[in-house]
C-alpha positions as CSV (number, residue, x, y, z in Angstrom):
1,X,230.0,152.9,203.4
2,X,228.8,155.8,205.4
3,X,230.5,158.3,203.0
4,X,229.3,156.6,199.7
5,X,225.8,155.5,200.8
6,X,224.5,157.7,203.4
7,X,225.6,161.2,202.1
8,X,224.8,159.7,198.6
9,X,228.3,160.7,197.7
10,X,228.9,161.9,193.6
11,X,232.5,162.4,192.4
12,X,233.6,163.8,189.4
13,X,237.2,163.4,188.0
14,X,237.7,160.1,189.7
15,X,240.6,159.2,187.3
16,X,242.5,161.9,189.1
17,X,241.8,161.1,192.9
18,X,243.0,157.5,191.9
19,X,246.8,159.5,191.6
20,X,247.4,160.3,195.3
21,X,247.8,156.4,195.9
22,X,250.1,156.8,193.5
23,X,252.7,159.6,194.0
24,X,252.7,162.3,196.3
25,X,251.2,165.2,195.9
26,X,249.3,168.3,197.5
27,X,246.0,168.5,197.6
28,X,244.3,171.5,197.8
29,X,240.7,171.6,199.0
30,X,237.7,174.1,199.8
31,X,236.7,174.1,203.8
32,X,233.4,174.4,204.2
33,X,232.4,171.9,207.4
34,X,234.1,170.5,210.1
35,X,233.4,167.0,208.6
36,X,235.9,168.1,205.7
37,X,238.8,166.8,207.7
38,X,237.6,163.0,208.3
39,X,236.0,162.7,204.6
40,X,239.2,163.3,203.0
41,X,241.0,161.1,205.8
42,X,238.6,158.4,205.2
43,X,238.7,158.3,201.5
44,X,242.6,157.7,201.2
45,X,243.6,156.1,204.3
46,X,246.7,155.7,204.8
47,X,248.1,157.3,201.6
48,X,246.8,160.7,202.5
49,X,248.3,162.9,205.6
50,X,245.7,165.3,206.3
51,X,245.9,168.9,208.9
52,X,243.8,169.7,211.3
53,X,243.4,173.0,213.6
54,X,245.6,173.2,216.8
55,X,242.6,174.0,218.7
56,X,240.6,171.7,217.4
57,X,243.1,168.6,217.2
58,X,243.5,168.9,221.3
59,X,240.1,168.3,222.2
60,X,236.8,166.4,221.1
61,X,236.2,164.6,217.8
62,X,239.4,166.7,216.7
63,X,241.8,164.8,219.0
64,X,240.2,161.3,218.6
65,X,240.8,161.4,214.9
66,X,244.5,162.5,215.0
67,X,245.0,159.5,217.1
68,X,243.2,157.5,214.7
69,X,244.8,158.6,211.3
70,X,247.5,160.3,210.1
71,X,246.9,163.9,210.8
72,X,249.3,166.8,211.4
73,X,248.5,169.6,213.5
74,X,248.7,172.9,212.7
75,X,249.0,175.6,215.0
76,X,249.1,179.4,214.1
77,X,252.2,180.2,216.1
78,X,254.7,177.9,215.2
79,X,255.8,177.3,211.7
80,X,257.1,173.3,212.4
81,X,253.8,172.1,210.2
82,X,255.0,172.5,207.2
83,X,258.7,171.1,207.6
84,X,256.5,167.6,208.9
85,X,254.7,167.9,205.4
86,X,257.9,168.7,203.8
87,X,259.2,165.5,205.0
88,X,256.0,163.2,204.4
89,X,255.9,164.4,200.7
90,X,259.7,163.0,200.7
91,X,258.6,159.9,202.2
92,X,256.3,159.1,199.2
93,X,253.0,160.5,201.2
94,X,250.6,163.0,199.9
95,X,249.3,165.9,202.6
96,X,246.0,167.2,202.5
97,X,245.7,171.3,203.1
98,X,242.7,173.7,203.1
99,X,244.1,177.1,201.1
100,X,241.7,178.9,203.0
101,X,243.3,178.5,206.2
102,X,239.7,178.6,208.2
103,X,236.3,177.6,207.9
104,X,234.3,179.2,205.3
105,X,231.4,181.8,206.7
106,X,229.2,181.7,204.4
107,X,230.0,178.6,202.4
108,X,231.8,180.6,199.5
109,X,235.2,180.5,199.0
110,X,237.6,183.3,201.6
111,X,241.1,184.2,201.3
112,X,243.5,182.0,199.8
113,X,247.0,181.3,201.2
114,X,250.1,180.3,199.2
115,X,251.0,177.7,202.1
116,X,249.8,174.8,199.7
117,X,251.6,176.3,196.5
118,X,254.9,176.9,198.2
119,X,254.6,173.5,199.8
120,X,254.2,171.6,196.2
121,X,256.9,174.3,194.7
122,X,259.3,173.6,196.9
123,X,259.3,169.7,196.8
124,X,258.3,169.2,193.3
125,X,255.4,168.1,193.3
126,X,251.8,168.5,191.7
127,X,249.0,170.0,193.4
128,X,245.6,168.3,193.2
129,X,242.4,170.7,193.3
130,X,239.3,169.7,195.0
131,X,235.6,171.2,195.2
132,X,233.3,169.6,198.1
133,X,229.8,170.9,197.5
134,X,227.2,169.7,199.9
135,X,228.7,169.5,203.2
136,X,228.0,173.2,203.9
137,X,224.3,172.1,204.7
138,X,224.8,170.0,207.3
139,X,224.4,170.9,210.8
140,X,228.5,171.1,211.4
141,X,229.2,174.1,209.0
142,X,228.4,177.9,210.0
143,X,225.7,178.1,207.9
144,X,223.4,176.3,210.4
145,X,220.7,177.8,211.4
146,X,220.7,180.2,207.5
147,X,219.8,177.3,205.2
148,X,218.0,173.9,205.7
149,X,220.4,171.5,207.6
150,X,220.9,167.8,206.4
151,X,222.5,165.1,208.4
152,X,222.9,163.2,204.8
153,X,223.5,165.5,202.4
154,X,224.1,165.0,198.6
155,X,228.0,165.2,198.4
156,X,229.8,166.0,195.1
157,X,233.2,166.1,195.1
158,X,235.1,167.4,191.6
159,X,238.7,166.3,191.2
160,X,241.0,168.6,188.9
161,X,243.7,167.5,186.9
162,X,246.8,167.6,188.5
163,X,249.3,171.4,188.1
164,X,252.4,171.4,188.9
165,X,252.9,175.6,190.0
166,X,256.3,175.9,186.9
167,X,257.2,179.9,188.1
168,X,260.0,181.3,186.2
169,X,264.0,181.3,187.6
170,X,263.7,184.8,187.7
171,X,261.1,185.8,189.9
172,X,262.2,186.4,193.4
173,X,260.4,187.9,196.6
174,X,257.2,189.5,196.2
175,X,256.9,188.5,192.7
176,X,257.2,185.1,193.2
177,X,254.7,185.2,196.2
178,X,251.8,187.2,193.6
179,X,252.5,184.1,191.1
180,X,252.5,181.4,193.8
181,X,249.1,182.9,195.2
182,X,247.8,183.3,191.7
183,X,248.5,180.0,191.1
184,X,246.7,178.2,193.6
185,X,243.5,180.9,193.8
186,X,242.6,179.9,190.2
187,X,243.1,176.5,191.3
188,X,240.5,177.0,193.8
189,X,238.5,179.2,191.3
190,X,237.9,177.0,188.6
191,X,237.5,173.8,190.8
192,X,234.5,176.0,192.4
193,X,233.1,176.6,188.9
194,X,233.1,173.1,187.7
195,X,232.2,172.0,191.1
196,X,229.1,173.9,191.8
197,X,227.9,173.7,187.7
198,X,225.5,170.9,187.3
199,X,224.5,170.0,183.8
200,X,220.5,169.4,184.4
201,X,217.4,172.1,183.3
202,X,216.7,174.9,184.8
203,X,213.8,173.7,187.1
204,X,215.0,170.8,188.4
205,X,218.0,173.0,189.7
206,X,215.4,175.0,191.2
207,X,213.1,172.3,192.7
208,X,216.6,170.9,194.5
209,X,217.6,174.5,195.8
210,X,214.1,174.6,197.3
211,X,213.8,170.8,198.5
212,X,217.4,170.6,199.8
213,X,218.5,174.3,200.5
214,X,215.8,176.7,201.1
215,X,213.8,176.7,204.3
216,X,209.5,176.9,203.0
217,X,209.1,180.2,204.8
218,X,212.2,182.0,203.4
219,X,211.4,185.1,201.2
220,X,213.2,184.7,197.5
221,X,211.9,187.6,196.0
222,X,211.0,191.1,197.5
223,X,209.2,194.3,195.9
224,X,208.5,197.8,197.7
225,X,206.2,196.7,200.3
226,X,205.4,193.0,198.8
227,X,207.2,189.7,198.5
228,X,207.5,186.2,197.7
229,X,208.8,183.0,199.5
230,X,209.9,179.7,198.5
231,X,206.5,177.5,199.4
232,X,204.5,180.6,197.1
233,X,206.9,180.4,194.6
234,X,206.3,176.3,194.5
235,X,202.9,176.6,194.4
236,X,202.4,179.2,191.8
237,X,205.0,177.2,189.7
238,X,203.4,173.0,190.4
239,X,199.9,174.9,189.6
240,X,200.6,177.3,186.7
241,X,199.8,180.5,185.1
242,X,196.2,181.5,183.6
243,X,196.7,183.0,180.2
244,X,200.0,181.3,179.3
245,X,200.4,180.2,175.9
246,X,200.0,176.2,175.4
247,X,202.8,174.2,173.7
248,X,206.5,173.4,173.9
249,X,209.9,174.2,172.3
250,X,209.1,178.0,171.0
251,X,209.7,180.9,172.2
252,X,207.3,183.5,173.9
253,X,208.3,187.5,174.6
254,X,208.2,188.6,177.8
255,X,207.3,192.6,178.0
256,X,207.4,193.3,181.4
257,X,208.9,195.6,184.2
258,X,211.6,194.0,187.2
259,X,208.6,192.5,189.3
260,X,207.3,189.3,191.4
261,X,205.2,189.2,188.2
262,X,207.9,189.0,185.6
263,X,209.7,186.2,188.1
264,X,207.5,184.1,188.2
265,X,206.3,184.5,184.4
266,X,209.8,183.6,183.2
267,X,209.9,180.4,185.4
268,X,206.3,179.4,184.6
269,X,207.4,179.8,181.1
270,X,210.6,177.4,181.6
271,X,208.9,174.6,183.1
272,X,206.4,174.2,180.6
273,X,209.6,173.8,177.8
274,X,209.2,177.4,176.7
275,X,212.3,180.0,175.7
276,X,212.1,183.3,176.5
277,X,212.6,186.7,175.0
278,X,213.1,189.4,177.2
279,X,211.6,192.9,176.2
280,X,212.2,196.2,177.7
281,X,208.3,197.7,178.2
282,X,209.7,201.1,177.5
283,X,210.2,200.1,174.3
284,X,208.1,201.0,171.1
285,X,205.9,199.0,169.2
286,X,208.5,198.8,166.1
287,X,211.2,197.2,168.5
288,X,209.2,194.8,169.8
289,X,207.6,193.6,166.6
290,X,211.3,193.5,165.1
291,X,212.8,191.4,167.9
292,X,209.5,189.0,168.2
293,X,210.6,188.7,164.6
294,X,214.5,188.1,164.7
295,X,213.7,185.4,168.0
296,X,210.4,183.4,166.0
297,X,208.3,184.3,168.8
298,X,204.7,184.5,168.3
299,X,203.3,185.4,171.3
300,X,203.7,187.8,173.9
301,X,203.0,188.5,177.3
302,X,202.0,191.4,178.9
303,X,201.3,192.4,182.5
304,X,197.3,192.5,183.1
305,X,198.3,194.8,186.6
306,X,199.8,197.4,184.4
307,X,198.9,199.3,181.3
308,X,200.2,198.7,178.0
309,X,201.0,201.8,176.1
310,X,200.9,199.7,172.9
311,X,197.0,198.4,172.0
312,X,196.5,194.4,171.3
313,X,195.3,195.5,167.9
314,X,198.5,196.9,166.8
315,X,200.3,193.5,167.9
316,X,198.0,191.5,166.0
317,X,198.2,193.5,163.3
318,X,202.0,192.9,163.3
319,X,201.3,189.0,163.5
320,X,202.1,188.5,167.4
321,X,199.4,186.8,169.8
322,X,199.4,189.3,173.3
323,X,198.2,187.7,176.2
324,X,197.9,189.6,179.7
325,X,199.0,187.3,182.5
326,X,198.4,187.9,186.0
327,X,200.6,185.2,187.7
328,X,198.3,185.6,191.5
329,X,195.5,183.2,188.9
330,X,196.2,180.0,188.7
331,X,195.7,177.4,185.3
332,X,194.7,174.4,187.2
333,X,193.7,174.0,191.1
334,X,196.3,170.4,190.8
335,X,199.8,170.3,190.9
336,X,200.5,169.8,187.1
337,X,204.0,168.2,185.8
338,X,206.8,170.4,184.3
339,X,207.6,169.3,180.5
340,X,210.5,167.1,179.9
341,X,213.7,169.3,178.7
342,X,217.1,169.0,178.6
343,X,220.4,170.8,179.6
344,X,220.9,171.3,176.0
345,X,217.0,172.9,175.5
346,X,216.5,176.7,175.0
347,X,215.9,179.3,177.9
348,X,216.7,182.5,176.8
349,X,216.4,183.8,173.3
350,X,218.5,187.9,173.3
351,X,217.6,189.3,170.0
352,X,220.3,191.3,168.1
353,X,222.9,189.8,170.2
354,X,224.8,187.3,168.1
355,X,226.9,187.9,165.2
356,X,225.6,190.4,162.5
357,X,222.4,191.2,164.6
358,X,221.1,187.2,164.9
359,X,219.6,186.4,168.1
360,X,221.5,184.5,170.6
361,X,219.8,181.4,172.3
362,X,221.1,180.7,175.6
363,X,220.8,177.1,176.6
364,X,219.4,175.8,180.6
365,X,223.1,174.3,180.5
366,X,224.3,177.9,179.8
367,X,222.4,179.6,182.4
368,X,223.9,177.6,185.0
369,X,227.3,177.6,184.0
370,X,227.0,181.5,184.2
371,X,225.4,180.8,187.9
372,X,228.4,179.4,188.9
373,X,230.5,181.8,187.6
374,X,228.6,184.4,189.3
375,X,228.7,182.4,192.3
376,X,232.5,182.6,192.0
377,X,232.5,186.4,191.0
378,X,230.4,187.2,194.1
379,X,230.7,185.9,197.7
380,X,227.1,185.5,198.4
381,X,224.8,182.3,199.5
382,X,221.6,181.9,200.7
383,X,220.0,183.5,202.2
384,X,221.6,187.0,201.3
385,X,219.8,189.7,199.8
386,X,220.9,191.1,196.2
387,X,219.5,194.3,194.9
388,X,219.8,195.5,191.2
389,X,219.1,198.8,189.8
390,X,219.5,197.8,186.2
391,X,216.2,197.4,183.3
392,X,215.2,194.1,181.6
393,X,217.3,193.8,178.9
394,X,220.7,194.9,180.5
395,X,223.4,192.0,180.9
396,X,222.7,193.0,184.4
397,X,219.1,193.2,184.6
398,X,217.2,190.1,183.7
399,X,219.5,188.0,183.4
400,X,222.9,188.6,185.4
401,X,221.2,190.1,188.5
402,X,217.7,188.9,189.1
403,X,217.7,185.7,187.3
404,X,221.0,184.1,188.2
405,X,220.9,185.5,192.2
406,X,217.3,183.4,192.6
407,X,219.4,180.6,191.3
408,X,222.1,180.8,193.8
409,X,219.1,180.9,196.4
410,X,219.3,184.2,197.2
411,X,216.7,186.8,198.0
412,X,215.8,188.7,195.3
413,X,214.9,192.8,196.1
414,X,213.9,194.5,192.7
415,X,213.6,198.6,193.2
416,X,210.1,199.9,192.6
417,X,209.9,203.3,190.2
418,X,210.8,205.8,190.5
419,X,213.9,204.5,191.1
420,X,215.6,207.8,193.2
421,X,219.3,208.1,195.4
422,X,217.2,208.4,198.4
423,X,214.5,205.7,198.2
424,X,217.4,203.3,197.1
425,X,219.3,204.1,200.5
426,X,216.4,203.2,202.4
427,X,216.0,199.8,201.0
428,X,219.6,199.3,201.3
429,X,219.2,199.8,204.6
430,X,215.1,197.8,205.5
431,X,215.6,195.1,203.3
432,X,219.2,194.4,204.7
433,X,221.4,194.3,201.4
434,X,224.0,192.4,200.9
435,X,225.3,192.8,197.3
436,X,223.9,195.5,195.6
437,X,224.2,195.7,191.9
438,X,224.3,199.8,191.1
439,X,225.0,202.1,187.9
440,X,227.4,204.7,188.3
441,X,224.2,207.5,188.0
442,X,222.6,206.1,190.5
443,X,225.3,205.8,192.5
444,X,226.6,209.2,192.7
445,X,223.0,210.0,193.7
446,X,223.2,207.8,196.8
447,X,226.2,209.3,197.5
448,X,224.5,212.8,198.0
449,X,221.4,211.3,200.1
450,X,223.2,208.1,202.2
451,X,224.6,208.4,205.9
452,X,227.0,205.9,206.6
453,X,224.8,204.0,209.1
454,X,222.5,203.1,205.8
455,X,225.6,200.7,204.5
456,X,225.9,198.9,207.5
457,X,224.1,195.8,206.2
458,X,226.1,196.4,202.5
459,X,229.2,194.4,201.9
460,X,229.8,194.4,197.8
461,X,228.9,197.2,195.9
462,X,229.3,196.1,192.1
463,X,229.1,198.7,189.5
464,X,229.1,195.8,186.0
465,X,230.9,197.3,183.2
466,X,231.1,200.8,184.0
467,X,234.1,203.1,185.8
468,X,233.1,205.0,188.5
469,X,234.4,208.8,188.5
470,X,237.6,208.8,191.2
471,X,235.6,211.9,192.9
472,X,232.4,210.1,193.7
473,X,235.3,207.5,194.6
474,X,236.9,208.8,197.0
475,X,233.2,210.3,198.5
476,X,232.1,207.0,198.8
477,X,235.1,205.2,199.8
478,X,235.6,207.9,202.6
479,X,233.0,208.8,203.9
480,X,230.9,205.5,204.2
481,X,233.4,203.1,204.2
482,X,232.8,201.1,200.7
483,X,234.8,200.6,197.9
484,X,232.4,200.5,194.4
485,X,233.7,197.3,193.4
486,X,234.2,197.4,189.2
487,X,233.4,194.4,187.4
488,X,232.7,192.8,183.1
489,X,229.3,191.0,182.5
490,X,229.3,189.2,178.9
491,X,227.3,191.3,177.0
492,X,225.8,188.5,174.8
493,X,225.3,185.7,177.5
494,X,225.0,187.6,181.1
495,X,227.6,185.7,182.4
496,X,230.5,187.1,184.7
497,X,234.0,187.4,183.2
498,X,235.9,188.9,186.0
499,X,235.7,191.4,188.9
500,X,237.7,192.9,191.9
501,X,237.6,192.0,195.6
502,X,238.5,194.6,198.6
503,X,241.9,192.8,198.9
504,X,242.8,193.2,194.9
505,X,241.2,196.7,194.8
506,X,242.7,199.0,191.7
507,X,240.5,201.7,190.6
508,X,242.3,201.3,187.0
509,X,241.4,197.7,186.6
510,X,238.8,195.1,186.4
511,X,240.1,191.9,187.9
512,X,241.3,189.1,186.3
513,X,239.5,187.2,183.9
514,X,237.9,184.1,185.5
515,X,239.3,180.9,184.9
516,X,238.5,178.5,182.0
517,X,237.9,181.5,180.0
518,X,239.1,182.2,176.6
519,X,239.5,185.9,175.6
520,X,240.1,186.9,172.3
521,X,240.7,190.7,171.0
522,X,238.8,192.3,168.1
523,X,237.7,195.5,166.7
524,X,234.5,195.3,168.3
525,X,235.5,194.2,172.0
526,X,236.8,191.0,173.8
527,X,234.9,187.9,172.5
528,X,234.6,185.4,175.2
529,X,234.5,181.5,175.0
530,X,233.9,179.0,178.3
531,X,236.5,176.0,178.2
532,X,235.1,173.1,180.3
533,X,232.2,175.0,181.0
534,X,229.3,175.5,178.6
535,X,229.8,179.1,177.9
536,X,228.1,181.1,175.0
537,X,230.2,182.6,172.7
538,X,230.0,186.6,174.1
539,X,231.7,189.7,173.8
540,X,232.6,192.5,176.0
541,X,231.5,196.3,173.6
542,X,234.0,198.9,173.7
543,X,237.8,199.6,173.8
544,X,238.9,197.5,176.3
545,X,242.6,195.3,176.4
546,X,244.4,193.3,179.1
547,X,247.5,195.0,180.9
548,X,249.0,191.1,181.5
549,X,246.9,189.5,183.3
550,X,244.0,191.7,184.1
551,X,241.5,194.4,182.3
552,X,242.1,197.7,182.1
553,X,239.4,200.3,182.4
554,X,237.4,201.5,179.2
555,X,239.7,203.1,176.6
556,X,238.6,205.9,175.0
């Protein structure tokens, strides 16, 4: 009752939880809270046999529920856990295991172990994949004291289909360990993208992330020497935006540069039903008035803070209605409702990105499928700080690394111009970065200006879609400590095919490509499509092919 009713418990893929009772099997699930081990032993008492830390099965709550359910302890040191699962499996039990061998830090997912595949491979049986999304915002997870903490929180669990982990007679040794872990990590992998993918619009997910997640005072978005936090945001949002086009369901341009401004314009712009097409203000007046045309956009907005290079006349002349929008004046001095939209409603609108030059509409559905897969690609949660060094209307601008990071709740710090080597070491280090996002230019000019004290907040650095020179490689690598961490964005749709971590580092590949992905080779690139997710059909420019399993770098 407790589980169901109090943390208002959602499950997905019920059909396939109802199988444990039925045969044995492994299942494999995310840690993420010490309450991980008594949901799980609650929900299938007494079919399921779940494991619990040798420390923490001696004393407290630990010990109590070991005497209270079927639980096997697991202790570091001594390898007699698994042969007690190996012969509970044979008895017709299933055994709960966490892949991940700990609890999560930061509520993403950490190193996999091949403990669970070897355990199903050995016996026979099929290993069961589960995603528990909620419990990391409670006050018995390590992210206490980070994010808002719930006693209650919404729990969704997903259930995967069953796998059985079928390895080739052949492979032996360390071969056979590679494919055993590469089983069960995109087991893990893909239960954390349906998991954490929530088919609603774009501003309810964000009015949840703020309600639920995100403490009031917590800055989202940061800019030079100004920023942006959550109660703001909410404000600005519930009140609206003076100047902004009235209506629903078409689209509206957006020419502006990365700013607090441009944020908040875009989300304005969603919850009152309204797609939007991103422009690149650098760009002429011809460009603009040709991609207004390709996405049926008739208006366009323009930063009142900043001047235009291109008059008002000349866009009226071209048929387009400019508007300057200053997003610090509200519309209304009430709280107004957002309009009613669907997953299924357009968000984005990138001209020229479909087939034969057709614009591509990106659905709120879309947006957050790519969120999750981001999410997946990149070990970050709230409240760490992202930084991108890319324009507008690159896949890792906009969309891929401003958008999608505010989504995941994460704080937002856009570069101010002139973006320079030095000036982005020193926000590295102020704003305390996380995950920076960082061309290959800009980074060999960080290389020359950065001491290695400025990286001490910096744990990913992502270069998306580009190969970073092996002697600005090795410069960075040895003398601050950081491996540039390659990685594909979907050119069409933003989203994130695949990248590297510090454990799989190669400098001549790009990771493997994420799971419930389906890549297809072509003249023009690798064209993407999302299986189980709601992926837009993309494609990856330039000469690139899989060596088995994983990308190569750009062939020339």
């Amino acid at each position: 009752m407790l589980i169901f009713y109090g943390w208002r418990t959602e499950i997905r893929g019920a059909q396939y939880m109802e199988q444990v009772t039925r045969e044995p099997m492994v299942l494999a699930a995310n840690h993420v809270s010490f309450l991980d081990g008594p949901l799980y032993g609650c929900l299938f008492p007494p079919e399921l046999i779940t494991t619990i830390n040798g420390q923490m099965g001696r004393r407290g709550y630990g010990g109590w529920l070991a005497k209270r359910h079927r639980v096997i302890i697991i202790d570091t040191n001594e390898s007699f856990a698994i042969r007690d699962m190996a012969r509970a499996l044979r008895q017709g039990a299933s055994c709960q295991i966490f892949p991940e061998g700990r609890l999560t830090r930061d509520g993403s997912l950490s190193r996999i172990y091949i403990g669970a595949a070897v355990l199903a491979q050995q016996e026979k049986v099929p290993v069961l994949p589960v995603y528990a999304q909620g419990l990391q915002y409670s006050p018995f997870s390590h992210l206490r004291g980070r994010v808002r903490s719930h006693f209650f929180p919404k729990l969704r669990l997903t259930f995967l289909p069953p796998r059985y982990p079928d390895l080739p007679k052949d492979l032996r040794g360390s071969a056979r360990r590679a494919a055993l872990k590469s089983f069960i990590g995109d087991a893990m992998l893909e239960a954390q993208v349906i998991g954490t993918h929530i088919e609603e619009n774009l501003t309810t997910h964000f009015e949840h992330l703020c309600r639920y997640v995100l403490r009031p005072k917590q800055v989202l978005v940061e800019e030079g020497d100004l920023s942006i936090d959550v109660r703001s945001i909410r404000r600005c949002l519930r009140r609206g935006i003076a100047g902004l086009p009235t209506g629903s369901g078409s689209a509206v341009a957006v020419a502006m540069k990365p700013s607090i401004a441009l944020i908040l314009t875009v989300m304005a712009l969603w919850r009152e039903g309204r797609a939007v097409v991103p422009l690149d203000p650098d760009d002429g007046i011809d460009i603009w008035i040709e991609s207004c045309q390709a996405a049926a956009a008739k208006d366009i907005l323009l930063s009142a803070k900043t001047p235009q290079l291109v008059s008002h006349e000349a866009l009226k002349e071209a048929g387009l209605t400019p508007h300057d929008i200053d997003p610090a004046l509200p519309a209304s001095s009430k709280p107004r409702r957002s309009a009613i939209q669907g997953p299924s409603s357009p968000a984005l609108v990138l001209p020229f990105a479909g087939n034969d030059g057709q614009p591509m509409v990106l659905t709120h559905q879309n947006l957050l499928a790519n969120r999750a897969r981001m999410a997946a690609c990149l070990a970050f949660n709230p409240p760490d700080a992202v930084l991108t060094s890319y324009g507008v209307t690159h896949a890792a601008g906009l969309l891929g690394g401003m958008l999608l990071p505010i989504l995941c709740g994460c704080r937002l710090v856009l570069m101010p111009e002139p973006l320079t080597g030095s000036r982005l070491v020193g926000e590295l280090s102020m704003k305390r970065v996380h995950t920076a996002l960082i061309d290959t230019e800009t980074l060999r000019g960080m290389g020359q200006q950065a001491d290695p004290l400025d990286f001490r907040f910096l744990e990913q650095l992502v270069c998306p879609g580009e190969t970073v020179d092996s002697e600005w490689r090795r410069h960075i690598t040895d003398r601050h400590g950081l491996r540039p961490l390659p990685a594909l964005i979907d050119a069409r749709g933003g989203g994130w095919v695949s990248t590297v971590t510090p454990r799989d580092y190669r400098p001549d590949r790009f990771g493997r490509p994420m799971p419930l992905t389906d890549v297809t080779i072509s003249e023009d690139g690798l064209h993407l499509m999302g299986d189980a997710v709601p992926l837009a059909g993309g494609f990856i420019p330039g000469q690139w092919r899989l060596d088995g399993d994983r990308f190569l770098t750009n062939i020339e």
